[in-house]
C-alpha positions as CSV (number, residue, x, y, z in Angstrom):
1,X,64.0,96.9,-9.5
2,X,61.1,94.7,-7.8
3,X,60.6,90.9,-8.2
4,X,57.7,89.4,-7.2
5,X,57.3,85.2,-7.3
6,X,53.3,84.6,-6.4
7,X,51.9,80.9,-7.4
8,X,48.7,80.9,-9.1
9,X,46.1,78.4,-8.8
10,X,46.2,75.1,-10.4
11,X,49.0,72.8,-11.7
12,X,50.9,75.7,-13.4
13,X,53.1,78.2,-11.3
14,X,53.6,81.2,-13.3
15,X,56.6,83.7,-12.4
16,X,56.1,87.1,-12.7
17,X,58.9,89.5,-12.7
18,X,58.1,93.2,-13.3
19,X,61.4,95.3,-13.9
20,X,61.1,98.4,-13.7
21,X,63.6,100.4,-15.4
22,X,61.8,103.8,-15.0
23,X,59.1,105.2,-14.0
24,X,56.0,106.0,-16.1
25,X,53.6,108.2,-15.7
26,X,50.1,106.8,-15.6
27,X,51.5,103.4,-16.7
28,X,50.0,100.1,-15.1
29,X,50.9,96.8,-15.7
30,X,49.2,93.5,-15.5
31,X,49.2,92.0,-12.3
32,X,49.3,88.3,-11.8
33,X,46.1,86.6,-11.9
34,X,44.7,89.1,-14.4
35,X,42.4,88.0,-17.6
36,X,41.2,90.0,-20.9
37,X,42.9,92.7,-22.4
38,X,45.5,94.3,-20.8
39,X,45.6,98.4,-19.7
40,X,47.2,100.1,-22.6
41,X,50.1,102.1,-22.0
42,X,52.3,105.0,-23.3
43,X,53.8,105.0,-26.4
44,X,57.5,104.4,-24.6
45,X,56.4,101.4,-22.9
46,X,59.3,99.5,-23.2
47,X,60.3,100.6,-20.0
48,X,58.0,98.4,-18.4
49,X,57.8,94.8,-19.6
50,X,55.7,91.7,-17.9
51,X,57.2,88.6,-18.8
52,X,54.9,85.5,-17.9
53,X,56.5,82.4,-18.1
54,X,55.5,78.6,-17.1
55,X,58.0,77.3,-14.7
56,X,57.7,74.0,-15.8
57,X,58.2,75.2,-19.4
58,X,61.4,76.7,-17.9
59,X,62.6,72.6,-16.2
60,X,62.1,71.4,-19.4
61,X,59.3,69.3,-18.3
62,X,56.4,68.3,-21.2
63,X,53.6,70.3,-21.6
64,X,50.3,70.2,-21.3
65,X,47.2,71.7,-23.5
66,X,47.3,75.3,-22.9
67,X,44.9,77.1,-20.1
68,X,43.9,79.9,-20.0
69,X,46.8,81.2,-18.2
70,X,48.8,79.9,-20.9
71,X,46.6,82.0,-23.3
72,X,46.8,84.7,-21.0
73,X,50.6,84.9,-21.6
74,X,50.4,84.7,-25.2
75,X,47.8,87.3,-25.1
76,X,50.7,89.4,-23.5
77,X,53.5,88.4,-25.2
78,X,51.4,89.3,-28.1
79,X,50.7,92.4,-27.1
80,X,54.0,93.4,-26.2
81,X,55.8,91.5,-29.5
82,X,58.4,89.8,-27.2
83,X,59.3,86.1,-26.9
84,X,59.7,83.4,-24.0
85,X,63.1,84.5,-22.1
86,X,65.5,81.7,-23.0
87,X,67.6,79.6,-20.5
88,X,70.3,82.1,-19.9
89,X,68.1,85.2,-20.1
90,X,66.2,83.3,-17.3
91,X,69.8,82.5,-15.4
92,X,70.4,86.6,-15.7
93,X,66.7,86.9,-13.8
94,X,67.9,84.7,-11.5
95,X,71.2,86.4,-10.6
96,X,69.4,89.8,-10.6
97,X,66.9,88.2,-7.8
98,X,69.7,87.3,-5.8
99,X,71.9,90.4,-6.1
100,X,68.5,92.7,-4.9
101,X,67.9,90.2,-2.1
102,X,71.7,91.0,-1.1
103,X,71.2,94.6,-1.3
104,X,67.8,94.1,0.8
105,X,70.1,92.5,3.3
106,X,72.6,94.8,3.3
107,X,69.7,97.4,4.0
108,X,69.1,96.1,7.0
109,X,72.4,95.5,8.2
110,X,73.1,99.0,8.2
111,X,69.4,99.7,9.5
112,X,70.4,97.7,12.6
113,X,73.9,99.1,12.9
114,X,72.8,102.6,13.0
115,X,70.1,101.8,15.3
116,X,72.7,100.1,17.4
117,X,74.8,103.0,17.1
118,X,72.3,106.0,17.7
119,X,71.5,103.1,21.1
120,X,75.4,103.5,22.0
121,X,75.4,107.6,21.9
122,X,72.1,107.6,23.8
123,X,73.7,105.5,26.3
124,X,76.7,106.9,26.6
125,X,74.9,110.5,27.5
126,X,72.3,109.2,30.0
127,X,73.5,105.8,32.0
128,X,77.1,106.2,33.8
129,X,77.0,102.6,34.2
130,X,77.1,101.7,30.2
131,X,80.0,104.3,29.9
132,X,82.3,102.6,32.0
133,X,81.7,99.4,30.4
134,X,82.4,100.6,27.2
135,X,85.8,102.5,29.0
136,X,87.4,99.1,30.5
137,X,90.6,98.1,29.5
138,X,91.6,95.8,32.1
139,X,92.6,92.5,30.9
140,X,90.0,89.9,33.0
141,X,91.1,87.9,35.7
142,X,89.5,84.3,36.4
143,X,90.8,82.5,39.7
144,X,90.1,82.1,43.1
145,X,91.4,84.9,44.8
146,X,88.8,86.8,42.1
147,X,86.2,84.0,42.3
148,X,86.4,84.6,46.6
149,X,86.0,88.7,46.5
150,X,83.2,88.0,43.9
151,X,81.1,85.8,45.7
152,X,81.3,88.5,49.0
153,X,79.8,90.9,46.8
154,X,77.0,88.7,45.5
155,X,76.0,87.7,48.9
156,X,75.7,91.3,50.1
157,X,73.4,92.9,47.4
158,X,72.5,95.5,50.0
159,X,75.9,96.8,50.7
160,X,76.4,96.9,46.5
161,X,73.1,99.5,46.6
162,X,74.4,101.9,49.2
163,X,77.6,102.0,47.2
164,X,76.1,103.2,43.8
165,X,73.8,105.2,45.8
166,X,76.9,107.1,47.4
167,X,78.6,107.1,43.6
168,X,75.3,108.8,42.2
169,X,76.5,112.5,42.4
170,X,80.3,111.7,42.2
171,X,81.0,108.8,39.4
172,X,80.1,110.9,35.9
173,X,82.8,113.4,37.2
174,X,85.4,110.4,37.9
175,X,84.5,109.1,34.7
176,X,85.3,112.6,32.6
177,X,88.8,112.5,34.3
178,X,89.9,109.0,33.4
179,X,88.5,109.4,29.7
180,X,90.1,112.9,29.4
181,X,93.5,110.8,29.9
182,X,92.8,107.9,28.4
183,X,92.8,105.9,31.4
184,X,91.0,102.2,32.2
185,X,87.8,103.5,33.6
186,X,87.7,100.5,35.3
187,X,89.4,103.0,38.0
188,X,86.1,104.3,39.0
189,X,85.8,101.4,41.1
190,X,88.5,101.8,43.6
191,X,86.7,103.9,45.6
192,X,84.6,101.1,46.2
193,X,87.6,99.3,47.4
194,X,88.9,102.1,49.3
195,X,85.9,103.8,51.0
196,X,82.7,102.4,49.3
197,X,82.4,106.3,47.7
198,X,82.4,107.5,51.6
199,X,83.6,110.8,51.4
200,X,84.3,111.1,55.0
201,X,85.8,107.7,55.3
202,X,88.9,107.9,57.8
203,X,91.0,104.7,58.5
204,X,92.9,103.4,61.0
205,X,96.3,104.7,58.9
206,X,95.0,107.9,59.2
207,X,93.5,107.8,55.5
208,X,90.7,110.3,54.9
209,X,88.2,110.8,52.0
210,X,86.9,108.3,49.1
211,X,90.4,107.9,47.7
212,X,91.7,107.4,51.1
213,X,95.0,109.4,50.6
214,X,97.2,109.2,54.0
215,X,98.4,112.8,55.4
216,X,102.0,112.9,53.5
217,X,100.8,111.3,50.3
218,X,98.2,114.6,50.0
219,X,100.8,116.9,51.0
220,X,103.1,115.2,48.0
221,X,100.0,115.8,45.8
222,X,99.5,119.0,46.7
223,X,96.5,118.4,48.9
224,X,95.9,121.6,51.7
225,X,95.2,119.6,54.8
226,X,94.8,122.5,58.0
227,X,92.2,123.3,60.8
228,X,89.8,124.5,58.5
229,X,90.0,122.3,55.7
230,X,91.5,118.8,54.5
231,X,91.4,118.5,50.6
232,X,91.8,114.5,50.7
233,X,88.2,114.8,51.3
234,X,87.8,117.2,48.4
235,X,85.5,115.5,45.7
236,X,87.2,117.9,42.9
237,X,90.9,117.8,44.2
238,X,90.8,114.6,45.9
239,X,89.9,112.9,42.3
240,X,92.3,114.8,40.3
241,X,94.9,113.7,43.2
242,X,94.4,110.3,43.3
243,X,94.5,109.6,39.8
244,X,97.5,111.4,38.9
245,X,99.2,109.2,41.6
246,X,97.7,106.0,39.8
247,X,98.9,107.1,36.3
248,X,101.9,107.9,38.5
249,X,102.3,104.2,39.4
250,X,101.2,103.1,36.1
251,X,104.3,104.4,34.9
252,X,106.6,103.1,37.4
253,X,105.5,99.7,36.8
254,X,105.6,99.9,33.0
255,X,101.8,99.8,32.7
256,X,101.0,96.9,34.8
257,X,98.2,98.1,36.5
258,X,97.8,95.3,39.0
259,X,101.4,96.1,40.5
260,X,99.6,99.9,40.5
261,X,97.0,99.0,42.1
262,X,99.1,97.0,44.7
263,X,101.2,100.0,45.2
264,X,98.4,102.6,45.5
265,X,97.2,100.4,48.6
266,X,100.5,99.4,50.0
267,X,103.2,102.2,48.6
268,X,105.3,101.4,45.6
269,X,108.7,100.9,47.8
270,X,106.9,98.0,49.1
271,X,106.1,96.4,46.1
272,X,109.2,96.8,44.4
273,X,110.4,95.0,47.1
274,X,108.3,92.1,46.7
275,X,109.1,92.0,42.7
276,X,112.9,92.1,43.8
277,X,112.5,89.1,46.8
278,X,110.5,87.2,43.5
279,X,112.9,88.4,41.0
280,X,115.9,87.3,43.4
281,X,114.3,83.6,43.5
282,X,113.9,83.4,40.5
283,X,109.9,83.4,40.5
284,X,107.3,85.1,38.3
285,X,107.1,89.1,39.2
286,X,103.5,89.4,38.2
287,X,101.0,90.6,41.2
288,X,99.7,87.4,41.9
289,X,102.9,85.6,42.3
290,X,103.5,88.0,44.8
291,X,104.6,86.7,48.6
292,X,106.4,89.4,50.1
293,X,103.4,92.0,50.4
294,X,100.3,92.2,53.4
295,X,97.5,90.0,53.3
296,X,95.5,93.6,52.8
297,X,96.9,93.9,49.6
298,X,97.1,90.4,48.6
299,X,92.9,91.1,48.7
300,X,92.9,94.6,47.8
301,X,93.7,93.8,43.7
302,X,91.0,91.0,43.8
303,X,88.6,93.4,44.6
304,X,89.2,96.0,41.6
305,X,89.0,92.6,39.6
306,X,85.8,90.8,41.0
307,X,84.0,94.7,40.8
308,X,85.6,94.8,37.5
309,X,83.5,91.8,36.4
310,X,80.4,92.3,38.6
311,X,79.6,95.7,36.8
312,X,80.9,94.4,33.3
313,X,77.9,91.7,33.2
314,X,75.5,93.0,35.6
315,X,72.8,90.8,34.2
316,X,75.4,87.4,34.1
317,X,75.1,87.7,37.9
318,X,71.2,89.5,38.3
319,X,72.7,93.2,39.6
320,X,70.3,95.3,39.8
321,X,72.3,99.0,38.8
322,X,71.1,101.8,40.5
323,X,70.4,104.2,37.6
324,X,72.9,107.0,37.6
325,X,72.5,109.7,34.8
326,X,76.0,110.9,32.9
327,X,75.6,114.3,33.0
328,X,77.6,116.0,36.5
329,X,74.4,116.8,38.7
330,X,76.1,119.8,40.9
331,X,77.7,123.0,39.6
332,X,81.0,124.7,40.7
333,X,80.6,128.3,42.5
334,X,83.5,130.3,42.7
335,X,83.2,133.0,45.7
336,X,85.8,135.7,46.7
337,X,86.2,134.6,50.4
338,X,84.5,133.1,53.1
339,X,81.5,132.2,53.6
340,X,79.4,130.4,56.9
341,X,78.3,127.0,55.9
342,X,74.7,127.6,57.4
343,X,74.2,130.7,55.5
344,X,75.5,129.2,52.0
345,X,73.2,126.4,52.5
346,X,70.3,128.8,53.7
347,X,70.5,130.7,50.5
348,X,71.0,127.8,47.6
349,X,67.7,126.5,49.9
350,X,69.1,123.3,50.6
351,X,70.0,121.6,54.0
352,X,73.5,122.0,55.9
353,X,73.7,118.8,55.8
354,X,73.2,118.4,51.8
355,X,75.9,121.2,51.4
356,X,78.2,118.7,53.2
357,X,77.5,116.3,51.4
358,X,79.2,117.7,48.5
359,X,81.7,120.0,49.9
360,X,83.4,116.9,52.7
361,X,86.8,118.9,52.7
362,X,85.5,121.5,55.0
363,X,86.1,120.8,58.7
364,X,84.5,123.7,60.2
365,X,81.4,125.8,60.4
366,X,82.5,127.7,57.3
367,X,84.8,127.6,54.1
368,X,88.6,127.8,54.9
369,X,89.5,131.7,55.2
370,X,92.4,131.2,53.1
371,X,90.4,129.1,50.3
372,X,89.4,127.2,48.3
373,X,86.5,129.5,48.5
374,X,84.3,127.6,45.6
375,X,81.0,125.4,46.7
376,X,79.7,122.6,44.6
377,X,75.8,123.0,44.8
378,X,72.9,121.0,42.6
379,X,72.7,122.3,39.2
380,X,69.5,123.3,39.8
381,X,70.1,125.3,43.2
382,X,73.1,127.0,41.8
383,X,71.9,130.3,40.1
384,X,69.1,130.7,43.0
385,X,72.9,130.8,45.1
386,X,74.4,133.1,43.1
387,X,72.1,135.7,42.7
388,X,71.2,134.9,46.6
389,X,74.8,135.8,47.7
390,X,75.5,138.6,45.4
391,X,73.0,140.1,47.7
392,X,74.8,139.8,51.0
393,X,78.2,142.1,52.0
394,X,81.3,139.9,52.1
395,X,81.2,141.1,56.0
396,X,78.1,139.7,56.3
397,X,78.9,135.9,54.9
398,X,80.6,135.3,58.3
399,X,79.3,136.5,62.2
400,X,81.8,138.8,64.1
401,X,82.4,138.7,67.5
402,X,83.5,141.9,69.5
403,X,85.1,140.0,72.2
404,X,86.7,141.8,75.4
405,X,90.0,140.1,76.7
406,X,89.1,139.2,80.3
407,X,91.8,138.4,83.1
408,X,94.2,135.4,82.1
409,X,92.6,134.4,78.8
410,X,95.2,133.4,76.1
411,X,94.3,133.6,72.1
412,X,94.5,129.8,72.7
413,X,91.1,130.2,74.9
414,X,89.9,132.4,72.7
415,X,90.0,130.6,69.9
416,X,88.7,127.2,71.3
417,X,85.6,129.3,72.8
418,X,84.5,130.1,69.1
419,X,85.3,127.2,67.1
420,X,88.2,129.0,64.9
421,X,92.3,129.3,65.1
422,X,94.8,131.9,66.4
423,X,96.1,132.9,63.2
424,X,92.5,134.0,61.5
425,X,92.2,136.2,65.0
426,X,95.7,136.9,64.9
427,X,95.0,138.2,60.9
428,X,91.5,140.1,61.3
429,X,93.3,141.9,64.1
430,X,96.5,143.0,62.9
431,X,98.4,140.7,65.9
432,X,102.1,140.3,65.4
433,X,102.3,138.2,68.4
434,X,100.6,136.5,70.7
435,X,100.7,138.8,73.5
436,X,97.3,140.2,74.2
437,X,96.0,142.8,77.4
438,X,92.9,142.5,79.5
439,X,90.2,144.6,79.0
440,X,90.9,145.0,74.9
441,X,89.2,143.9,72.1
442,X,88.9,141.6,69.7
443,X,87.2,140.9,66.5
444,X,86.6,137.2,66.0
445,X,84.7,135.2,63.4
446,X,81.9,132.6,64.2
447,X,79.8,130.6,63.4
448,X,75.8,131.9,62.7
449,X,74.1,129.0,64.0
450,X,74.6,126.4,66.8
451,X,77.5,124.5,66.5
452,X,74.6,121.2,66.4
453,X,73.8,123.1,63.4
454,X,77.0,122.1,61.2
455,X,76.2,118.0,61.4
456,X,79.1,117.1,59.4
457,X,81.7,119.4,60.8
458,X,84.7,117.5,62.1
459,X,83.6,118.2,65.8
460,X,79.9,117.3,64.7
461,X,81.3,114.0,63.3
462,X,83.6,112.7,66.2
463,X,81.0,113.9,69.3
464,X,78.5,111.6,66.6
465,X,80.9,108.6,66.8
466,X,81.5,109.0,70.8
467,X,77.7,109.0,71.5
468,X,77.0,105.8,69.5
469,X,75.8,103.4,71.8
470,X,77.8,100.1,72.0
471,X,77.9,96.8,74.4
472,X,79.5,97.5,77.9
473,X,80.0,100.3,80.3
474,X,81.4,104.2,78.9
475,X,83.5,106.0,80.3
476,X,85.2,109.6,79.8
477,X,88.7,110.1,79.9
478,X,90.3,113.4,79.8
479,X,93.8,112.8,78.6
480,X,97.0,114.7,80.3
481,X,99.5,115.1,79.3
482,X,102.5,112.5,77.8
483,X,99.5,109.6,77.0
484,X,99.0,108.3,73.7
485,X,96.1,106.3,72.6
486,X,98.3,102.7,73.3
487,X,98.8,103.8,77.4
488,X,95.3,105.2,77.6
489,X,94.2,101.5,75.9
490,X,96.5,99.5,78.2
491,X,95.2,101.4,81.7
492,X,91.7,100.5,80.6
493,X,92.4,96.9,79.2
494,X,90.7,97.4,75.9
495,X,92.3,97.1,72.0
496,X,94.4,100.5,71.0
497,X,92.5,100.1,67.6
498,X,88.9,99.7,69.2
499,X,89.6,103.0,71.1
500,X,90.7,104.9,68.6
501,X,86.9,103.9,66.1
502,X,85.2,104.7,69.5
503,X,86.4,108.2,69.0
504,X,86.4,108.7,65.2
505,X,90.4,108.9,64.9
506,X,93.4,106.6,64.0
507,X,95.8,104.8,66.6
508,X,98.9,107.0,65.3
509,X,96.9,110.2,65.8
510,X,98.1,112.5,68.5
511,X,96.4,113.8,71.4
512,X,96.2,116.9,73.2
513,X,96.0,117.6,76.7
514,X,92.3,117.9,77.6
515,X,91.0,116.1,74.7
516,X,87.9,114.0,75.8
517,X,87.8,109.9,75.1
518,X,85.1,107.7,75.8
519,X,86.0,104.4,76.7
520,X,83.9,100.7,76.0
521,X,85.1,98.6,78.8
522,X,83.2,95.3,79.4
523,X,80.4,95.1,82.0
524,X,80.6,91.0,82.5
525,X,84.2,90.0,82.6
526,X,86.3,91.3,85.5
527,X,89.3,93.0,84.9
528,X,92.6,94.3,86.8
529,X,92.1,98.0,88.0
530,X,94.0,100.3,86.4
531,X,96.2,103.1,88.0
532,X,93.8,105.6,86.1
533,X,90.5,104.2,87.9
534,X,91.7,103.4,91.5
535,X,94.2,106.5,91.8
536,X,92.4,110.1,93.2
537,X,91.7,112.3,90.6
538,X,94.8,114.7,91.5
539,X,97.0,111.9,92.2
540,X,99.4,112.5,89.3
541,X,102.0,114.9,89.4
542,X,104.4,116.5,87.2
543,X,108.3,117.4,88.4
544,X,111.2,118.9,87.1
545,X,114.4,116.2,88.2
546,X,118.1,117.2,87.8
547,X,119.7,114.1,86.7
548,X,122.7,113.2,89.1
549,X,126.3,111.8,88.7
550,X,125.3,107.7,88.2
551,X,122.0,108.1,87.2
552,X,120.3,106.3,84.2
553,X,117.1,106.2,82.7
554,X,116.3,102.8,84.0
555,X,117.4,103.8,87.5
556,X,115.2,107.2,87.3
557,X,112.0,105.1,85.9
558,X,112.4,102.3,88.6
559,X,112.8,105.6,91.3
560,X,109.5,107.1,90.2
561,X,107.9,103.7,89.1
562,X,107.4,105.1,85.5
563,X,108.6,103.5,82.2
564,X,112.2,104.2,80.6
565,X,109.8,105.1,77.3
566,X,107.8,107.4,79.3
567,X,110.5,109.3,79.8
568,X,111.7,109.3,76.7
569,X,108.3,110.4,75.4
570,X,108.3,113.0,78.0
571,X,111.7,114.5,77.2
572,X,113.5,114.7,73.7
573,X,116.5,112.3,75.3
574,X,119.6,110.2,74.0
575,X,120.4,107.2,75.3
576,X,123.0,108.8,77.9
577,X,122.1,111.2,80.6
578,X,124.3,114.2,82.0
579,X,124.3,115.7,85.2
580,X,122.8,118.6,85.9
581,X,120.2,117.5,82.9
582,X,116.4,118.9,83.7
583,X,114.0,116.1,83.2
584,X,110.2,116.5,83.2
585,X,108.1,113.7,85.0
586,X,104.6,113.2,85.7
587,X,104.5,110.9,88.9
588,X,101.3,109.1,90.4
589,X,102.1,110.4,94.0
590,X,100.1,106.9,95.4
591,X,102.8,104.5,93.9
592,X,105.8,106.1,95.2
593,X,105.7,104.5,98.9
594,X,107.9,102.5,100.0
């Protein structure tokens, strides 16, 4: 049906309604404005009528002397032997208008939800971004503590585009695991917190990767952390790791997933605590009446909160997203052993450095010999690989050595002269032991390139972080044996914590004997000499003491001017001492006069 109201000139307006009630072949109508006789039609022409009708006829207002579009309409209604609608025909008109101006509407309702629809699904396959808005399910949080972590991240727009660059080839994976569980993809943001999506992130608690999982919570999520390679840096692993451990925590807390979030950062024993101290005073157990907890964790939920509303409204506060397509941009190759890094990268035609980049777990020049053996590679490098590789012998993916034992040499030298482990050269050689003769051979594996080659290898990383040039004078320390980084720190005068960044490890990591550390010491403020620098080089010594009837461990440290801890460190001791006990001490032989 089709109404159609058009004024025609002069003091009359005349309303035309056409309805159509079907359609006729070769039938036209008269159309408003129209004089003479009117087209004739088909014999069934009742299904098209013209009714023309004077509005002012229809208000009951007085009338005129006819015109001629008055005679016009009787013309019609002559011709079509119908009369003037009356008042409630003209009511039904009415209501007719209005229910095909409702439909109309309707129309275009749906028009505009589908479009906004077919918008959605276009989104959700192409921009990462619009996904995890649509995935949140955190509740908002509006206070200062937010309001404080928000503004940081406003005034440092730069530091907000190097993070979504790093996410670029990582977050549409992240964002398939949290959907396939139903989790708040608001998740995808803690490795802002943690690492800002630094996959080779380590921390001075000894957390590695973009998650930032410490050593023992990998190994309780099943993470292989050796020589070769540490999966807490694993982008597949790592990711299915960490968020099993948050749904974990979820759980414990009864789906409060700010106390989660709490307890990913600080451990849940700790935060139980704090809800037990509140709970035991009588005070609200929610995260943010927290007291009992670190001021690190006091920020750390703020964060997630402030990114949470930062990337919900990116145009509310102007940022500008880095565009990040949904679809997973690398592909998974599975191989049946290992493989050098250089080559693998030589072959999907990519740089070392780009293989890397997505495979961060691996520490060394090649995969782990005992797996994983897969490589993520870009989608569109990855069947170049494949066919590349199926081309060269398994023997051939790694360089053999034939190395001849000489005088004195251990598997220990051995095996830090090639840059691999005892038990791969204890394996490839059918070694039960570690007994081995001068003048044999052995087979070991290494790398095909230069060691500068692998620029992300662990070594690679840490003889990176050494050479970085910072304010005061360097200096190498070989460390012997019994220091730790917090006697090496207190010899030289400088912070345990800045030692430890100067040489790409943690303050709690151990050392081994020969390990190289550079040292930052200032070059404008004097300082007390230490033993280490005005001692010759030889000066310290170690001896074997037999502890004697009336000794004691403070007695033997003030003998030998050492420390009652040194010696504890030094030797597995008790508190009490028996004679005849064997001691091991390492003396500075130019303190022990007088």
């Amino acid at each position: 049906m089709f109404l159609n109201l058009k004024p025609l000139p002069g003091d009359w307006n005349l309303l035309v309604l056409t309805i159509g009630m079907a359609v006729v072949t070769g039938c036209s109508s008269l159309q408003p404005g129209q004089t003479g006789d009117p087209t004739p039609v088909a014999a069934d022409a009742t299904a098209a009528q013209v009714v023309v009708v004077s509005a002012e006829q229809l208000s009951g207002a007085d009338m005129e002397a006819p015109t001629s579009a008055e005679v016009e309409y009787d013309a019609v209604a002559d011709f079509y032997d119908f009369e003037l609608p009356t008042d409630e025909a003209m009511a039904l008109v009415i209501e007719q208008q209005a229910a095909v101006a409702e439909l109309e509407l309707q129309r275009q309702l749906q028009e505009e939800v589908e479009r906004q629809a077919a918008y959605a699904e276009h989104q959700r396959n192409t921009n990462a971004w619009y996904r995890l808005r649509e995935g949140m399910q955190f509740t908002p949080v509006d206070n200062s503590r937010v309001d404080a972590q928000l503004k940081w991240f406003l005034e440092h727009p730069g530091y907000m585009q190097r993070v979504m660059e790093r996410a670029r080839p990582i977050l549409p994976f992240v964002l398939d695991e949290l959907e396939a569980r139903n989790l708040p993809t608001e998740l995808a943001l803690l490795p802002i917190v943690e690492s800002a999506y630094q996959a080779f992130a380590y921390s001075h608690g000894r957390a590695s990767g973009m998650w930032q999982i410490i050593p023992s919570t990998g190994r309780y999520l099943g993470l292989k952390q050796n020589w070769w390679y540490d999966g807490r840096r694993d982008i597949i692993d790592s990711t299915h790791a960490a968020i099993t451990y948050l749904e974990s925590l979820a759980n414990q807390f009864d789906g409060d997933w700010e106390l989660a979030l709490a307890a990913y950062n600080a451990g849940p024993g700790k935060i139980r605590s704090a809800v037990r101290y509140n709970k035991k005073h009588k005070r609200p157990t929610d995260f943010w009446h927290l007291t009992k907890i670190r001021n690190e964790t006091r920020a750390y939920v703020p964060k997630m909160f402030a990114l949470r509303e930062l990337f919900a409204h990116p145009e509310k506060y102007g940022l500008d997203l880095v565009p990040i397509n949904n679809e997973v941009s690398y592909e998974i190759v599975e191989l049946d052993g290992q493989i050098d890094l250089a080559l693998a990268a030589e072959l999907a035609g990519i740089t070392v450095n780009e293989l890397y980049q997505l495979n961060p777990a691996f520490n060394r020049w090649a995969t782990a010999p005992n797996g994983p053996h897969r490589l993520l590679l870009p989608r569109d490098k990855a069947e170049q690989f494949k066919l590349a590789v199926a081309e060269v012998p398994a023997s051939k993916r790694v360089n053999w050595v034939r190395h001849k034992i000489k005088n004195g040499e251990t598997l220990s030298h051995i095996s830090e002269k090639y840059r691999t482990t005892i038990p791969l050269i204890k394996e490839v050689n059918n070694l039960r032991g570690t007994q081995i003769r001068a003048g044999k051979y052995l087979m070991v594996p290494t790398a095909t390139r230069s060691l500068t080659t692998y620029s992300l290898s662990e070594h690679s990383r840490i003889t990176a972080t050494q050479n970085t040039n910072r304010s005061g004078d360097k200096q190498v320390h070989i460390v012997r044996s019994g220091q730790s980084l917090w006697s090496i720190s207190r010899d030289y005068g400088v912070n345990t914590r800045a030692l430890a960044k100067w040489n790409g490890i943690a303050p709690i990591d151990t050392l081994s004997i020969g390990q190289k550390l550079v040292v930052w010491t200032s070059s404008s403020e004097p300082r007390a000499a230490s033993l280490n620098q005005t001692r010759p080089s030889n000066a310290l010594h170690a001896l074997r003491y037999t502890v004697r009837k009336g000794d004691s461990l403070y007695l033997i440290a003030n003998r030998f001017n050492v420390t009652v801890a040194d010696i504890k460190r030094w030797n597995q001791v008790g508190k009490y001492l028996q004679p005849g006990q064997k001691l091991k001490l390492y003396v500075d032989i130019t303190s022990q006069s007088g």
